[in-house]
Kinemage of the C-alpha trace (Angstrom):
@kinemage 1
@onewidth
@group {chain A} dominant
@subgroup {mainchain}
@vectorlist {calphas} color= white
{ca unk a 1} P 159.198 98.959 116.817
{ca unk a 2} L 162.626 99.666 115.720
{ca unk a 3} L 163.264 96.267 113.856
{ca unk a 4} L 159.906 97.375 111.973
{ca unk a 5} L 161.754 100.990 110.637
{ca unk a 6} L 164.680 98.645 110.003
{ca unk a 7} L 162.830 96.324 107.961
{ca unk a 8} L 160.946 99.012 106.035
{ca unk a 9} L 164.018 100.618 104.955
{ca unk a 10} L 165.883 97.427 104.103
{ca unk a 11} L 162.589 96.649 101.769
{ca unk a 12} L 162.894 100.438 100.056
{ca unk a 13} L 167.134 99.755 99.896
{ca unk a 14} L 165.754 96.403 98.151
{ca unk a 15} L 163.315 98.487 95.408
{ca unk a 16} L 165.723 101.293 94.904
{ca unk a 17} L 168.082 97.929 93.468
{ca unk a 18} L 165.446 96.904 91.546
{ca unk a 19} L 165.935 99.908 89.880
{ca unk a 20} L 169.268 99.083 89.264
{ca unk a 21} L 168.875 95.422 87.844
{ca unk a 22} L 166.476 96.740 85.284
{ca unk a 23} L 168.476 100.148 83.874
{ca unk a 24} L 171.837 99.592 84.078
{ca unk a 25} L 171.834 96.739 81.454
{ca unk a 26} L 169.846 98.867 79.105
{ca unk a 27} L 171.904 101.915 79.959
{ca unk a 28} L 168.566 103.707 81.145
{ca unk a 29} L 169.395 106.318 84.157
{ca unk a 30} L 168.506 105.329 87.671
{ca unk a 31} L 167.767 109.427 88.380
{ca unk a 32} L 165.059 109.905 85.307
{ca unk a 33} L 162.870 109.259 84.416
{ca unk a 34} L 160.312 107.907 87.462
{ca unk a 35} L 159.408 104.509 87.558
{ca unk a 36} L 157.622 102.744 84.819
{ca unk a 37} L 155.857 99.714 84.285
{ca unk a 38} L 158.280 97.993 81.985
{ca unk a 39} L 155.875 96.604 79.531
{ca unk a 40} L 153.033 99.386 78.526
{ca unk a 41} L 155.722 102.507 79.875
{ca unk a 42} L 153.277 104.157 82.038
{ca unk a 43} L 154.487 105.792 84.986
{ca unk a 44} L 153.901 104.358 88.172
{ca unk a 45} L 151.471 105.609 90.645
{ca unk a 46} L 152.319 106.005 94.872
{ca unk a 47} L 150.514 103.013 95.672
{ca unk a 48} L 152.219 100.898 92.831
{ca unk a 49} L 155.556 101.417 94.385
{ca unk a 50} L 155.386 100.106 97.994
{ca unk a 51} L 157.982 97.911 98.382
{ca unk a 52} L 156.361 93.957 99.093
{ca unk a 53} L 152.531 95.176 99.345
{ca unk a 54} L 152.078 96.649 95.993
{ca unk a 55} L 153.250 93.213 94.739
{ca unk a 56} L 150.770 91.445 96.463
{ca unk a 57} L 148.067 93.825 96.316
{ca unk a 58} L 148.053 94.084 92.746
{ca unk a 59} L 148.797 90.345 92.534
{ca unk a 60} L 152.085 90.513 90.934
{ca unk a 61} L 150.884 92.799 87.674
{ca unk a 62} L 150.687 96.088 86.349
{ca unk a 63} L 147.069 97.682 87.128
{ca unk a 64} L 146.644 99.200 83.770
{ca unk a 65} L 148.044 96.628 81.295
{ca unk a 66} L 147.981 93.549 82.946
{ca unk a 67} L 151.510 92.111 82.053
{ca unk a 68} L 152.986 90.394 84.598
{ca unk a 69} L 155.716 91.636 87.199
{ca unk a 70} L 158.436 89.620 87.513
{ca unk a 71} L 158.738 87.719 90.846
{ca unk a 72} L 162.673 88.512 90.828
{ca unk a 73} L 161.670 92.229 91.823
{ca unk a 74} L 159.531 90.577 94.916
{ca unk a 75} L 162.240 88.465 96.323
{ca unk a 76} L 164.976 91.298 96.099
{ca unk a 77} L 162.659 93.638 97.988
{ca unk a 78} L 162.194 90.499 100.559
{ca unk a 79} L 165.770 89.957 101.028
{ca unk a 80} L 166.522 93.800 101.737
{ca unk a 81} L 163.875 93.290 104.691
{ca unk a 82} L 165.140 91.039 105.975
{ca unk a 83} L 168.900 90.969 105.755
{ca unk a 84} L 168.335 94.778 107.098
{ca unk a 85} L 166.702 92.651 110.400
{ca unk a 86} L 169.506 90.330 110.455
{ca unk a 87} L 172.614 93.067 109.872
{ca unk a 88} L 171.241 95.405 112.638
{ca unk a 89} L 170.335 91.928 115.158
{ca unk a 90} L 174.047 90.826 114.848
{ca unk a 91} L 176.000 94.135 114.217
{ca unk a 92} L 173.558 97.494 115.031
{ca unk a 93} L 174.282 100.486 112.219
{ca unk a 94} L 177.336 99.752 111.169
{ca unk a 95} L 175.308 96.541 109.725
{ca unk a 96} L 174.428 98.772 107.208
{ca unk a 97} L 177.647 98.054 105.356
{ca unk a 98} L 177.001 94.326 104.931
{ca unk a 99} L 173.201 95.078 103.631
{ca unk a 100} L 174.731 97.209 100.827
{ca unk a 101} L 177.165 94.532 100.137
{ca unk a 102} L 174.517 91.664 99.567
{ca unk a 103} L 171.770 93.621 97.893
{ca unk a 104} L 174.873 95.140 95.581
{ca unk a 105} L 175.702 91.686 95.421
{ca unk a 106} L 172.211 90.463 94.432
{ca unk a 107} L 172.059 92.888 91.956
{ca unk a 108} L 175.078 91.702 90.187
{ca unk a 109} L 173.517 88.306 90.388
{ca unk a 110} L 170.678 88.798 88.628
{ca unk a 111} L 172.109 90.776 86.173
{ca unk a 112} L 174.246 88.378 85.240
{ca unk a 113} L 171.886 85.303 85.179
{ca unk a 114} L 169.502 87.829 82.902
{ca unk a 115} L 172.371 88.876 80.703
{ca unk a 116} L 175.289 86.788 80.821
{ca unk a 117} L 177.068 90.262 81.536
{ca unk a 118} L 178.231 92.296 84.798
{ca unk a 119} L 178.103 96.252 84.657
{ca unk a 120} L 181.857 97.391 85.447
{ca unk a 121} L 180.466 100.359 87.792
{ca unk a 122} L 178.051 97.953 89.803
{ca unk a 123} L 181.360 95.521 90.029
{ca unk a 124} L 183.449 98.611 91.242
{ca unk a 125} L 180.608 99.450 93.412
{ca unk a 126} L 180.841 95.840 95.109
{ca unk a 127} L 184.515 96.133 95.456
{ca unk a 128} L 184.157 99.507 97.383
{ca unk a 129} L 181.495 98.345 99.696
{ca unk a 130} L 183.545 94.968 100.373
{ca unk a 131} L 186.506 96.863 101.275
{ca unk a 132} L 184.581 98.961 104.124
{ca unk a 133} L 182.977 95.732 105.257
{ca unk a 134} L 186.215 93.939 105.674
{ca unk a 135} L 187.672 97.493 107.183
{ca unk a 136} L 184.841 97.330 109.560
{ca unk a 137} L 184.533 93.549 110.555
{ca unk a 138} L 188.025 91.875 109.959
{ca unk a 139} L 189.629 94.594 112.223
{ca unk a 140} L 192.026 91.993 113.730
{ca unk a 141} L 192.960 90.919 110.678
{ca unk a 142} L 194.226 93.995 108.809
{ca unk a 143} L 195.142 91.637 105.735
{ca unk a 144} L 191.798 92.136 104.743
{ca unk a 145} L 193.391 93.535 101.020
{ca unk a 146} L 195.687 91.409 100.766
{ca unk a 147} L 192.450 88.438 101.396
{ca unk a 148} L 190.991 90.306 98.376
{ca unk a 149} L 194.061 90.713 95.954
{ca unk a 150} L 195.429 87.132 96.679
{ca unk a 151} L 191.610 85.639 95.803
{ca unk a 152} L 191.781 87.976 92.228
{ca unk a 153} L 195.225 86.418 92.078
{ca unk a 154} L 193.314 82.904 92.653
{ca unk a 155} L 190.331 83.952 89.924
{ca unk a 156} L 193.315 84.694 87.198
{ca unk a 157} L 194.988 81.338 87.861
{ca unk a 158} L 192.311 79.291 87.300
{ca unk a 159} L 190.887 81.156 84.616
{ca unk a 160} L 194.248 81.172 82.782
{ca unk a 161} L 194.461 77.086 82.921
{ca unk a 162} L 190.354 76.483 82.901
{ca unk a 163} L 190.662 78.255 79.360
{ca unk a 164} L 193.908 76.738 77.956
{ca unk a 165} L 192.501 73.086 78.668
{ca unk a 166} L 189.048 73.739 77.636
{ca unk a 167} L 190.098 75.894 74.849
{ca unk a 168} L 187.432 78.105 76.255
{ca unk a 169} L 187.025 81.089 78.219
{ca unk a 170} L 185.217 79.616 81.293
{ca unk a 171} L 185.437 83.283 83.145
{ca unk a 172} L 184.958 86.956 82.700
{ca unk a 173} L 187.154 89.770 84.226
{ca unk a 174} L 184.027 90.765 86.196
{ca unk a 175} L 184.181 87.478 87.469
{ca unk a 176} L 187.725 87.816 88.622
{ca unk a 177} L 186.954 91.454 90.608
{ca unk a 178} L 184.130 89.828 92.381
{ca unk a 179} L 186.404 87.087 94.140
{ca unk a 180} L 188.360 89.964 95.239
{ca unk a 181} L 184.972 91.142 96.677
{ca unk a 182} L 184.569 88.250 98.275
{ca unk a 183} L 188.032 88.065 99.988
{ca unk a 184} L 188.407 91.620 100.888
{ca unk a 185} L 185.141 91.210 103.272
{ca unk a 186} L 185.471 87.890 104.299
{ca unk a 187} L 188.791 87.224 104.281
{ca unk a 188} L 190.608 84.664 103.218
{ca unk a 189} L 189.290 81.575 104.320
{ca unk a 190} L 185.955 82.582 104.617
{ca unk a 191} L 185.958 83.507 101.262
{ca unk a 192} L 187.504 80.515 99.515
{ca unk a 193} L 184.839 78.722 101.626
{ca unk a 194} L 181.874 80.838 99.558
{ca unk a 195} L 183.700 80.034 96.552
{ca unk a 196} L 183.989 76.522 97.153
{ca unk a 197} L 180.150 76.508 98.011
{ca unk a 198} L 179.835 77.963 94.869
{ca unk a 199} L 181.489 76.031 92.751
{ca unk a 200} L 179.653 72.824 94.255
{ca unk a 201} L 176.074 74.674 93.321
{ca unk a 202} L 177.252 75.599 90.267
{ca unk a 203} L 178.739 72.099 89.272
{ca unk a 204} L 175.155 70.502 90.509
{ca unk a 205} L 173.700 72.772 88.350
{ca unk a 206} L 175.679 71.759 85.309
{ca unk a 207} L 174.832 67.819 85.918
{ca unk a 208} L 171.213 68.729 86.142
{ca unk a 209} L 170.707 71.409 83.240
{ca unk a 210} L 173.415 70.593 80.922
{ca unk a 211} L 174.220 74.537 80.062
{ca unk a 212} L 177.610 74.397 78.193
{ca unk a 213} L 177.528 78.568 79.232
{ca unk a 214} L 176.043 79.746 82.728
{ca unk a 215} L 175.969 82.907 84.618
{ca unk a 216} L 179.072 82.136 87.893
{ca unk a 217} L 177.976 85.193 89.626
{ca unk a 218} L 174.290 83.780 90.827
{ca unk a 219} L 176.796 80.713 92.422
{ca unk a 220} L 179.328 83.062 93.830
{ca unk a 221} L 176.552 84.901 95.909
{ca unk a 222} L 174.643 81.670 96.646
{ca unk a 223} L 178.131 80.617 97.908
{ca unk a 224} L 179.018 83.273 100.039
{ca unk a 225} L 175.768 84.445 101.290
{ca unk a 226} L 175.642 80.575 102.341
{ca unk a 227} L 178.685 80.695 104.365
{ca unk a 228} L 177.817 83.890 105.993
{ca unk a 229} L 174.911 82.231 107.328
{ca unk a 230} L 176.941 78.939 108.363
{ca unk a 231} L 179.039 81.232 110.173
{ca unk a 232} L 176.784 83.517 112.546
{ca unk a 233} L 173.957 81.153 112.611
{ca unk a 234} L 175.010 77.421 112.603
{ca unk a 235} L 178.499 77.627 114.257
């Protein structure tokens, strides 16, 4: 019965970063006003805001005007379920931390694939919650901050030389703070892993879509989230 609670709150942890995804690009506050159905404006019932079932009850719309509710909002709900099941199977409450660092993670993601642009306080935010993930689970290895400063040192080489050859900026600062994400809760080797997954999606990407501009963010969680699962589920 427990994993069920656990579930359930990973799915509202999911909705509340819904939230997020949708203001903080348009600068809207996550407080006020209460939720809204993005197209018509009206505000949203009880029943519409069930994390998973109002999706599928109301078939993926909005009950009064019809438009269409993006799937994106589904799946981030679905992963907070169930990475809340598989942080508290392999770690109990402290779990918690690594939850808030995926869905914050997530977030990022798809706010960069929508926008081409990552929020500085959601970044910080990711860099905070990293830090008390590696404090928590790289306890033997107390170079957990140096992990995360020498993969920021790693971002800032390559984007120095990527952009003098191309002529080109081929990465953000935002970019560069999230490999020091990365290495701060993974550590080092872990984390150039997830970057190295990363870059492989992201150059399979480029042979199949031909985008002279993509999102790297999307890549760097597919990455990482990848080798997290490598690690405590296939090794």
């Amino acid at each position: 019965m427990e994993y069920v609670f656990i579930c359930a709150f990973g799915c509202i942890l999911g909705s509340f970063f819904n939230v997020l995804i949708y203001r903080i690009p348009k600068g809207i506050s996550i407080i006020t006003p209460r939720s809204f159905c993005q197209n018509c404006q009206k505000t949203l019932k009880f029943y519409e805001l069930i994390p998973l079932f109002s999706y599928i009850f109301l078939k993926g719309t909005c009950k009064d005007c019809k438009s269409k509710i993006g799937f994106g909002q589904f799946l981030v709900e679905l992963f907070g379920g169930s990475m809340s099941f598989v942080c508290y199977y392999l770690f109990g409450l402290v779990g918690i931390f690594y939850l808030l660092f995926f869905l914050c993670f997530l977030s990022l993601a798809f706010i960069d694939y929508l926008y081409f642009e990552i929020p500085d306080n959601l970044n910080l935010t990711l860099f905070l919650l990293a830090n008390l993930c590696g404090f928590y689970f790289l306890k033997q290895e107390p170079s957990f901050l140096l992990s995360g400063l020498a993969l920021i040192g790693l971002a800032e080489v390559l984007r120095f030389f990527g952009s003098a050859t191309l002529k080109k900026e081929i990465m953000g600062e935002g970019d560069v703070l999230v490999f020091g994400s990365i290495g701060a809760t993974f550590g080092l080797q872990e984390g150039m892993l997830g970057i190295f997954l990363a870059s492989i999606f992201a150059l399979f990407y480029l042979l199949f879509y031909k985008h002279s501009k993509i999102p790297f963010v999307p890549f760097l969680f597919l990455g990482t989230f990848s080798q997290f699962l490598v690690k405590y589920f296939l090794v």
